[in-house]
Each structure stands twice: as C-alpha cells, then as structure tokens.
PARO-817821 format. One record per residue: residue in three letters; x, y, z of N, C-alpha, C in turn. Coordinates in steps of 0.2 Angstrom, whole numbers, padded with zeros to 4 digits, always signed. Example, Ala and Ser with C-alpha at 12.3 -4.5 7.8 and 13.67 -1.06 7.14 Angstrom:
<nodes>
ala+0066-0028+0039+0062-0022+0039+0066-0016+0039 ser+0064-0011+0035+0068-0005+0036+0064+0000+0039 
</nodes>
This chain:
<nodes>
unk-0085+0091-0320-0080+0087-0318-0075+0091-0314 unk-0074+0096-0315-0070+0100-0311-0073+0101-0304 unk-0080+0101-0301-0081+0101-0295-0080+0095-0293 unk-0081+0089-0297-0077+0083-0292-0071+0082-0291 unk-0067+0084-0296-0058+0085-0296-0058+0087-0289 unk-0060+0096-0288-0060+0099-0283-0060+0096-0276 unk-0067+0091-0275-0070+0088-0269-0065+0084-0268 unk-0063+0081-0273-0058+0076-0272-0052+0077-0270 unk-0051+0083-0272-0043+0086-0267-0044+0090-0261 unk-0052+0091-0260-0052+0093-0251-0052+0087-0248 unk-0055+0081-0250-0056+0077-0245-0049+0075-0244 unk-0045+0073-0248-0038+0070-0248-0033+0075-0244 unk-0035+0081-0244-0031+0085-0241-0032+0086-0232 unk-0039+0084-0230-0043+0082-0225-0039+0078-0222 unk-0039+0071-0228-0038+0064-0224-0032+0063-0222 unk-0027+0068-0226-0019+0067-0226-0017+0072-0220 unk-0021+0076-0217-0020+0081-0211-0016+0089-0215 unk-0020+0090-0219-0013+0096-0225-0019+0101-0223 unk-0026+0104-0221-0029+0109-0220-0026+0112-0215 unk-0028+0120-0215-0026+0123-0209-0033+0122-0204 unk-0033+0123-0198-0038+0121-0193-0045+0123-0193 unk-0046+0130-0195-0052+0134-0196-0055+0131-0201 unk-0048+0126-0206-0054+0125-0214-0056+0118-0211 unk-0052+0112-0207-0055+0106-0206-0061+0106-0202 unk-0059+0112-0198-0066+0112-0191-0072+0113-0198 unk-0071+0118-0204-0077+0119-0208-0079+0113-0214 unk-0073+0108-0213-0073+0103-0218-0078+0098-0215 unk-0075+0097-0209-0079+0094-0202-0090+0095-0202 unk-0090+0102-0200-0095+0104-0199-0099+0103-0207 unk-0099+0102-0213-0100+0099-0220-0103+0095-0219 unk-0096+0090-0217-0098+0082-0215-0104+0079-0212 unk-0106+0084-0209-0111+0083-0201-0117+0084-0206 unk-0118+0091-0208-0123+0093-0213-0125+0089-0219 unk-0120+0085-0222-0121+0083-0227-0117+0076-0227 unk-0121+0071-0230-0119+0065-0228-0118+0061-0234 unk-0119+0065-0239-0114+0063-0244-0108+0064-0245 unk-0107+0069-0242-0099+0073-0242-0095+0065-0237 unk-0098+0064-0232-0097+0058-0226-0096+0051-0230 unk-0099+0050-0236-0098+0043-0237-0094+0045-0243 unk-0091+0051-0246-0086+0053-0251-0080+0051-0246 unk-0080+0054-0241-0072+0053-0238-0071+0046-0236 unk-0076+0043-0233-0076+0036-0232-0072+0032-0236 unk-0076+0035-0243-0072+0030-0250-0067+0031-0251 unk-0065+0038-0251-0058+0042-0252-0052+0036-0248 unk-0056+0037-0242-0051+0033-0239-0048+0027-0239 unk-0054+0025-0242-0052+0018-0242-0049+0017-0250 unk-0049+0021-0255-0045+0022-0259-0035+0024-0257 unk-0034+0028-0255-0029+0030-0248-0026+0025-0248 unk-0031+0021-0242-0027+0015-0239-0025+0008-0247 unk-0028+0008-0250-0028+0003-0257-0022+0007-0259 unk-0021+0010-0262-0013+0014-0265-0007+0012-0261 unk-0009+0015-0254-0004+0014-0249+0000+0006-0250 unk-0007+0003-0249-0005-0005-0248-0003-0008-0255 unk-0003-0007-0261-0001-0008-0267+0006-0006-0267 unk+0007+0002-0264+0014+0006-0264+0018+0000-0261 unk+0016-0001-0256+0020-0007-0251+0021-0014-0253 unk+0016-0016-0258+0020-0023-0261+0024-0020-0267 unk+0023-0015-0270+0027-0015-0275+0034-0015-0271 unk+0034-0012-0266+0044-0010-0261+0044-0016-0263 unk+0040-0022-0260+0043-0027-0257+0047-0030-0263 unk+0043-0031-0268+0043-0036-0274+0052-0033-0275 unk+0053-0026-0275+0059-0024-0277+0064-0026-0272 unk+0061-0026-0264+0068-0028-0261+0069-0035-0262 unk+0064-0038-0263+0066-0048-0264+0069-0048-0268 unk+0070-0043-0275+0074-0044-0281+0081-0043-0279 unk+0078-0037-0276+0090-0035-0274+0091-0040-0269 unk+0087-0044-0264+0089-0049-0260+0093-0056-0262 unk+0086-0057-0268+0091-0061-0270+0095-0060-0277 unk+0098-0055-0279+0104-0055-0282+0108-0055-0277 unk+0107-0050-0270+0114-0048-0266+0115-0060-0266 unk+0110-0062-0264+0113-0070-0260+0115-0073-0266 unk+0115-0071-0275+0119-0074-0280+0128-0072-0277 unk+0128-0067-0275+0136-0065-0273+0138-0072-0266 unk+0143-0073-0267+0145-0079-0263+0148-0076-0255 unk+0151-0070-0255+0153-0068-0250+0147-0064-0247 unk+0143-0062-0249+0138-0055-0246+0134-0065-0244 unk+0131-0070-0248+0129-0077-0246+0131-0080-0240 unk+0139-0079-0240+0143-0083-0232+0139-0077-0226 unk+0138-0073-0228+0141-0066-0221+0134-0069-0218 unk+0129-0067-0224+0121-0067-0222+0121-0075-0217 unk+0123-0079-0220+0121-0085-0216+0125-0088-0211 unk+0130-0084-0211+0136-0085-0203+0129-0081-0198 unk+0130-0076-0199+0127-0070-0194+0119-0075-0191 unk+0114-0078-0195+0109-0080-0195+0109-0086-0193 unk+0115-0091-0191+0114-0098-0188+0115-0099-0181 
</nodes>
C-alpha cells in the first residue's frame, strides 16, 4: 500500500509541475519504459481534472447562495438592476 501511496504522489507531483528537472526528465524516461507507470498518470489525471471540476461547482453552488441573499437586500436589488438595463 505504501508503494502505491508513493506512485501516487509522484505522478501528482509530475502532473502538477512540483519536480525538479532532472527528476521529471527521469519521471519521463519511466514512462517511455514502462507503460503502465503511462496509463497510471493518464488516470491520475483524469482524476485531477474530476476534483478540479467538482471544486468549481461547489464555488459556484456557494456564489449563487450569496447572490441571491445579496438580491433579497432591496438596495444592493435596485443598484444590480439599474446598472444591467
């Protein structure tokens, strides 16, 4: 389990750009050799990108919450919809 942990936080470290040069070029050269390490990062990534895109509906869910409290306020409601006609 802890060799996977491990794999798990080079690739991430990889994908995110956080290696020094010498160790991506040798992250790199793995990959080429070994194509299972190649379809680990693949997934990784697309794990990555699934967090990311969850992270970002969660923002949103929360700014449409503050949005609409701010338009229950009847002045912050006039200003919004002056500016927007």
């Amino acid at each position: 389990m802890r060799k996977q942990l491990a794999d798990t936080r080079e690739i991430e470290q990889y994908l995110e750009q956080q290696m020094p040069a010498a160790s991506r070029l040798l992250f790199q050269v793995r990959m080429l050799l070994d194509p299972m390490i190649k379809e680990k990062v693949a997934a990784q990534r697309k794990v990555l990108q699934l967090v990311r895109w969850l992270g970002r509906e969660e923002k949103k869910k929360q700014l449409d919450q503050v949005f609409g409290q701010l338009m229950q306020d009847e002045t912050f409601h006039h200003t919004i919809t002056t500016i927007f006609k």
